[in-house]
Rosetta silent file (secondary structure, phi, psi, omega in degrees, C-alpha in Angstrom):
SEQUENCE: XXXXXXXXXXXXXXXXXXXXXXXXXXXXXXXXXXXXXXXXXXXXXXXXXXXXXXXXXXXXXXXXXXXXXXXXXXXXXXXXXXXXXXXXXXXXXXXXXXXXXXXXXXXXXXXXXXXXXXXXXXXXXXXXXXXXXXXXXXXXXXXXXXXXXXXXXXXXXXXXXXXXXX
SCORE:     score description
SCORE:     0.000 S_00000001
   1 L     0.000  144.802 -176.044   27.598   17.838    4.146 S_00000001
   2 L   -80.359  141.765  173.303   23.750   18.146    4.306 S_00000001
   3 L   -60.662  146.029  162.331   21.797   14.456    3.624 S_00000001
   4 L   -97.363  135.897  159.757   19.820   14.980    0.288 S_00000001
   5 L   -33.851   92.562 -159.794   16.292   14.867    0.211 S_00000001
   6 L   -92.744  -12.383 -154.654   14.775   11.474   -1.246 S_00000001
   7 L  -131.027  152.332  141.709   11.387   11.826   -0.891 S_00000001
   8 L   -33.631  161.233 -176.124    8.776   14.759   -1.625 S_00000001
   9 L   -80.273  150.968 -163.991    7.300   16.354    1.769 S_00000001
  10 L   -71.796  118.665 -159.427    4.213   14.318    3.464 S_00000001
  11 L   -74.962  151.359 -165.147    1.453   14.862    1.655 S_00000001
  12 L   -62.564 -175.254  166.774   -2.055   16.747    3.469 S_00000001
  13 L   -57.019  -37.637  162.969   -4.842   15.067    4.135 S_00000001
  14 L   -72.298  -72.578 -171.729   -6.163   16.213    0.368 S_00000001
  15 H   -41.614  -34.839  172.749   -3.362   15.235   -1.377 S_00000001
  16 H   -46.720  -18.141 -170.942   -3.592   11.595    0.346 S_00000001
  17 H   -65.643  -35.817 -161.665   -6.819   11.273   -1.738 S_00000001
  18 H   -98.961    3.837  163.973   -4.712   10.602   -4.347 S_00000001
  19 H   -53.495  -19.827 -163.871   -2.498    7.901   -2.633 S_00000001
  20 L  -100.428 -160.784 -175.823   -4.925    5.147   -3.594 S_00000001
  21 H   -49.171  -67.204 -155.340   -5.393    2.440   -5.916 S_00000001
  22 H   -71.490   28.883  161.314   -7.234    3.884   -8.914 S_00000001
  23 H  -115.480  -15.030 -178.855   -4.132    6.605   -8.893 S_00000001
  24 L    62.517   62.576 -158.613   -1.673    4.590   -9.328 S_00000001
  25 L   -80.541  161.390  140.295    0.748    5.696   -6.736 S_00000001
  26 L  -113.805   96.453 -155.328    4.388    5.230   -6.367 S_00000001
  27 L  -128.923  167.420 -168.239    4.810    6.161   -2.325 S_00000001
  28 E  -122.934  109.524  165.369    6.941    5.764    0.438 S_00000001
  29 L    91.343 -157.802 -171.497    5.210    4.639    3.717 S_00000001
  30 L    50.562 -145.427  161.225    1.442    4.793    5.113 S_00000001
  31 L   -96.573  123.745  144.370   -0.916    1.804    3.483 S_00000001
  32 L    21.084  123.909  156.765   -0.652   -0.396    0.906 S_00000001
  33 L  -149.243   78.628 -169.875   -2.765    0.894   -2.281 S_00000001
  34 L   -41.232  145.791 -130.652   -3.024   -2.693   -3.501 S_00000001
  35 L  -111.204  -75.754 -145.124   -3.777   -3.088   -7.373 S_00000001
  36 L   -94.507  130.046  161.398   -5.317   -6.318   -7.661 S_00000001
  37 L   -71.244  -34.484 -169.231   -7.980   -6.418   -4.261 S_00000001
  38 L   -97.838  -14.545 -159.063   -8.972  -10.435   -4.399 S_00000001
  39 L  -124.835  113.030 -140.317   -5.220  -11.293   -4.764 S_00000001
  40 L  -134.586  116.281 -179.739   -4.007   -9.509   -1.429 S_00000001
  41 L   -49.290  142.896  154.461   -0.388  -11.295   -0.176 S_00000001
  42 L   -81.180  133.381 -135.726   -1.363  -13.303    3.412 S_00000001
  43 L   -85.954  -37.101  177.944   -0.635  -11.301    6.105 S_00000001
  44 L   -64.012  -52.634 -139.764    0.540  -15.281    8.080 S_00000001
  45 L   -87.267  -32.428 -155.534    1.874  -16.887    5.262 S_00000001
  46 L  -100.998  -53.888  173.907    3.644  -14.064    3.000 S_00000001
  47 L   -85.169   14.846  147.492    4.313  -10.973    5.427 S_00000001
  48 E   -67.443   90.321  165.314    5.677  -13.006    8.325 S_00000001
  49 L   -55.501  124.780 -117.942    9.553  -12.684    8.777 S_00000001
  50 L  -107.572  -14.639  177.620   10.815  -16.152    8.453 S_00000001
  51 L   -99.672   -7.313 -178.797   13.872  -15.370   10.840 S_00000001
  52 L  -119.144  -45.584  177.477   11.457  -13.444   14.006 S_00000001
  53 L   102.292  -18.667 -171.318    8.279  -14.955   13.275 S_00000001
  54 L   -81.782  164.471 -178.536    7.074  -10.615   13.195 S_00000001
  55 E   -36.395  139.001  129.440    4.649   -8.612   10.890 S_00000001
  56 L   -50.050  127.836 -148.944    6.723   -7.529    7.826 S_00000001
  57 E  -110.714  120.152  177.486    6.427   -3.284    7.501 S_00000001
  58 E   -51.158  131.050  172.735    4.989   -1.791    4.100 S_00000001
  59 E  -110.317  -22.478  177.463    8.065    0.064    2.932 S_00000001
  60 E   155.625  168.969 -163.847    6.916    1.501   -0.340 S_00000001
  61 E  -131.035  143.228  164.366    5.523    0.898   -3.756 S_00000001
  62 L  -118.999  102.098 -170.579    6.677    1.571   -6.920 S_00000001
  63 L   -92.295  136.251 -165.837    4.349    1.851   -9.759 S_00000001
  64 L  -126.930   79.950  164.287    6.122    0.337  -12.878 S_00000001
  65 L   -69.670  155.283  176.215    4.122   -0.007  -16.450 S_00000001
  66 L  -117.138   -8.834 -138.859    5.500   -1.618  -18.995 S_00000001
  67 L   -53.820  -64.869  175.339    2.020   -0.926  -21.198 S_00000001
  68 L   -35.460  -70.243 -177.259    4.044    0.551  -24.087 S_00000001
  69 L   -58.281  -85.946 -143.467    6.451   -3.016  -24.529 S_00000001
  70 L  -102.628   98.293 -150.626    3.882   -5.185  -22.860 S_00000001
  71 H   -67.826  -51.886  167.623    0.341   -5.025  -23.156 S_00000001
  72 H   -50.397    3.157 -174.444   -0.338   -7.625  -19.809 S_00000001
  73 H  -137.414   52.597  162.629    1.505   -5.505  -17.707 S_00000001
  74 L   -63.907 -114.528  137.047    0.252   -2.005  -18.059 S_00000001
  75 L    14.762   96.844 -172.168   -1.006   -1.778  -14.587 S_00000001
  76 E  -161.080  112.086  143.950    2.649   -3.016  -12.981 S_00000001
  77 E  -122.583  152.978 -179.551    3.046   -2.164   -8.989 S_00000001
  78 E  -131.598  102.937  178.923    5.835   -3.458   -7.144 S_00000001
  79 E   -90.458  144.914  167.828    5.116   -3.143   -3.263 S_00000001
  80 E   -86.774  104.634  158.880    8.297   -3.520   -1.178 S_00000001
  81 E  -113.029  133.718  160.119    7.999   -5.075    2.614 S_00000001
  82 E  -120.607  174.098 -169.554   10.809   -5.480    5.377 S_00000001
  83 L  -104.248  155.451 -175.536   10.966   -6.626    8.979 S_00000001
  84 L  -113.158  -32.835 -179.664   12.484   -3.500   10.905 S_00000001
  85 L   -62.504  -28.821 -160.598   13.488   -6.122   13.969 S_00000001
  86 L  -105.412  116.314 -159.434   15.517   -8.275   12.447 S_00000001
  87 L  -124.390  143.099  -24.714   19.133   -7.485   11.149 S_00000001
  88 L   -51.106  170.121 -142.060   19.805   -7.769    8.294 S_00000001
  89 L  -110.058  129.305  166.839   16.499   -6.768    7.941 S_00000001
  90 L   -73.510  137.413 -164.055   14.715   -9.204    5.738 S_00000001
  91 E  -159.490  143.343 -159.156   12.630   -8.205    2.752 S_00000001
  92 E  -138.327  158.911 -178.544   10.228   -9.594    0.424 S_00000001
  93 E  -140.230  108.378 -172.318    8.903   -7.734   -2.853 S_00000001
  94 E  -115.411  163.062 -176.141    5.530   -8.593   -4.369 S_00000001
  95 E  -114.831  166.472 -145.196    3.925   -7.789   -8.180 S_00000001
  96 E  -176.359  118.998  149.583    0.833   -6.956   -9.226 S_00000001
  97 E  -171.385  159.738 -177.569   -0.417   -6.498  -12.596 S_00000001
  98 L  -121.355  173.706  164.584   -2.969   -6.078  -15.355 S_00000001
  99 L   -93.294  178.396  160.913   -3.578   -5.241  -18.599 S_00000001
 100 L   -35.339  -58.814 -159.006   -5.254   -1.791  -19.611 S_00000001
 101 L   -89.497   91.413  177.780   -8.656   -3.369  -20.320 S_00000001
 102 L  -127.461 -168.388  173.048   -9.415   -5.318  -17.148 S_00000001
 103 L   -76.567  -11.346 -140.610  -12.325   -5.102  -14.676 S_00000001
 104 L  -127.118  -39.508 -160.049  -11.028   -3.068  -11.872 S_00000001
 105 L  -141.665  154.157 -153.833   -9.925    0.289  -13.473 S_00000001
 106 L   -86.754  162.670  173.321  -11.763    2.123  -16.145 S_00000001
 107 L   -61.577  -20.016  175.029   -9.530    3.026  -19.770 S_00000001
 108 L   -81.806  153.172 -159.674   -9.661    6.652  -18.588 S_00000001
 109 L   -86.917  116.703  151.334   -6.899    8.140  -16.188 S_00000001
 110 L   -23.438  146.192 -178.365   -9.105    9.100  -12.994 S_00000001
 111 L  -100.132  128.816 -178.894   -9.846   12.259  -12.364 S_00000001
 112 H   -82.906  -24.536 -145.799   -7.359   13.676   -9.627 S_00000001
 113 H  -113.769  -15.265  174.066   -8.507   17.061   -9.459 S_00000001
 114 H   -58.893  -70.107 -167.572  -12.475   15.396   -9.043 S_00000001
 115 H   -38.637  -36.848  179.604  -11.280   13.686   -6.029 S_00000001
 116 L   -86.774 -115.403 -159.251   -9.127   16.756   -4.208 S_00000001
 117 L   -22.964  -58.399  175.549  -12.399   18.741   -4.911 S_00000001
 118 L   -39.979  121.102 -173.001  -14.821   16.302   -3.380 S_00000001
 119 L   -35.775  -50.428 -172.007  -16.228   16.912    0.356 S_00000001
 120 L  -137.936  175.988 -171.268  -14.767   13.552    1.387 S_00000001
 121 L   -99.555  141.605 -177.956  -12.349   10.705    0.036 S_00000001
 122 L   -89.359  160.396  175.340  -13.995    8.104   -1.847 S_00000001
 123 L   -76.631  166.698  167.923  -14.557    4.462   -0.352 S_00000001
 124 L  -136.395   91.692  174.354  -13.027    1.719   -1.683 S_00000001
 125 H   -69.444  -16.486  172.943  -15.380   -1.343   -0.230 S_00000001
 126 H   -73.025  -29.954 -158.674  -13.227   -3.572   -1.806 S_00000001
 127 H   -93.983  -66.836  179.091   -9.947   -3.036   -0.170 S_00000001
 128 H   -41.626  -31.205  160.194  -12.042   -2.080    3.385 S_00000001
 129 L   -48.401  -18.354 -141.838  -13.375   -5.370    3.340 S_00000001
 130 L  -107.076  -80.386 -170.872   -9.972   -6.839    3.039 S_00000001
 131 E   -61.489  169.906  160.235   -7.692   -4.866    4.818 S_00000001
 132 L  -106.154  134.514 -162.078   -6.900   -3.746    8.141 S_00000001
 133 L   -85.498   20.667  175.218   -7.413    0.400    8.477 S_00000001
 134 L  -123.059  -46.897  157.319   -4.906    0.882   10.108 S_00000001
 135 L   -93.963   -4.010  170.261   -1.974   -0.918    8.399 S_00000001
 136 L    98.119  -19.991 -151.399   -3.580   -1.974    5.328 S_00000001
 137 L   -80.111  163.880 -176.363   -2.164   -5.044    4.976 S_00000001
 138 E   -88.996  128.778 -131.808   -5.077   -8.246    4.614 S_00000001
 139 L  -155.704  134.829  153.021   -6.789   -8.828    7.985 S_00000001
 140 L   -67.601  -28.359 -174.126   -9.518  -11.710    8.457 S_00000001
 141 L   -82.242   -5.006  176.665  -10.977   -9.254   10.992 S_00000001
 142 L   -26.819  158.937  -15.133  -11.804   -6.688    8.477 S_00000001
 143 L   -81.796   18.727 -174.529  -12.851   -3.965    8.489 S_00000001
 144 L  -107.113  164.026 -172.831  -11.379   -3.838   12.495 S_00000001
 145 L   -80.495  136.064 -148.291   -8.026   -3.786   13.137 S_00000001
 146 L   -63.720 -173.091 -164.872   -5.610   -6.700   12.421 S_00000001
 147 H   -83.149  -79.014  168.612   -4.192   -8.806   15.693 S_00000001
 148 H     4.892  -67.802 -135.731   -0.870   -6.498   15.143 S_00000001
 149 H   -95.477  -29.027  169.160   -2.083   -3.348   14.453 S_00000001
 150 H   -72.479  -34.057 -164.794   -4.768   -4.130   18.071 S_00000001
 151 H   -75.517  -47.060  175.693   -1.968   -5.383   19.815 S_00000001
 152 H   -55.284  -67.962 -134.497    0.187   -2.126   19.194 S_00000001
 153 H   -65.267  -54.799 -149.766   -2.946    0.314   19.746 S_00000001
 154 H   -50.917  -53.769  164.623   -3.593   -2.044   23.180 S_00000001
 155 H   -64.671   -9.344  170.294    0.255   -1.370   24.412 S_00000001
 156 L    70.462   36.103  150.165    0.413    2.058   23.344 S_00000001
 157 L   -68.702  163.036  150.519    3.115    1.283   20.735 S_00000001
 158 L   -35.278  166.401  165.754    3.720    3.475   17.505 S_00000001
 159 L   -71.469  141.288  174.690    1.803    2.486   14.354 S_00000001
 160 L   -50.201  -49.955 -168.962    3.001   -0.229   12.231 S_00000001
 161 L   -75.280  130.515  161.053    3.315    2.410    8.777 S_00000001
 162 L   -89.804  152.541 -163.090    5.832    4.238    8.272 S_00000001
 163 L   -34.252  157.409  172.479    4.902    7.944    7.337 S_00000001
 164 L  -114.361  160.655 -169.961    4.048    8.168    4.063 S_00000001
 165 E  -145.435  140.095  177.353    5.498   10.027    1.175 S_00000001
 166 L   -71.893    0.000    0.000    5.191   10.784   -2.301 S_00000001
């Protein structure tokens, strides 16, 4: 029997535009496209497996509103991390959420088809300030790459992310 297909096919380089926060993805792999920017999990304290001591691997996001039932939770992501070293593989799940009317995202839906049209993908200085660009995850060394993500490039390992998917 053939495996079934779980995931949509890896989206271009345009279509990635639309991977980021103010879309409100649900994805499989790449970086983080963290909700809330100031309230970022720590990459020591939170995303450390507690049985290896290693980096914890974004595994995917789920974006979940409740906005209809619950008005504080429109804006509901639930990113999913595991350790890929350690078996069983350890896993931690963090939440994120807002109401409609907050500071960070306007009442209007973004425009997706502005964004895919646009010469280049917009910044997000909040999250580059944060993050690390290569796994995403919250890096003191921002906007350079986290001790991890240097340590890999330095040793010629793979990348920390796993491909991403819609």
């Amino acid at each position: 029997a053939c495996p079934q297909k779980m995931a949509e096919d890896p989206p271009s380089d345009l279509e990635r535009r639309l991977l980021t926060r103010h879309f409100f993805p649900s994805k499989v792999g790449g970086r983080p496209a963290w909700l809330i920017p100031e309230k970022l999990p720590d990459a020591v304290e939170e995303l450390t497996c507690e049985k290896c001591g290693n980096r914890l691997r974004f595994l995917l996001q789920v974006y979940a509103s409740q906005g209809e039932t619950k008005e504080r939770c429109f804006h509901r992501s639930l990113h999913f991390f595991v350790c890929t070293n350690c078996q069983p593989n350890e896993a931690r799940v963090f939440r994120a959420q807002l109401p409609r009317a907050c500071s960070y995202y306007s009442d209007e839906r973004a425009d997706g088809e502005a964004a895919l049209a646009a010469e280049t993908a917009p910044a997000d200085p909040a999250l580059e300030a944060l993050c690390c660009p290569t796994c995403g995850l919250s890096c003191s060394q921002a906007p350079h790459n986290c001790s991890d993500c240097a340590r890999r490039a330095r040793n010629g390992d793979p990348p920390v992310c796993f491909k991403e998917m819609e």
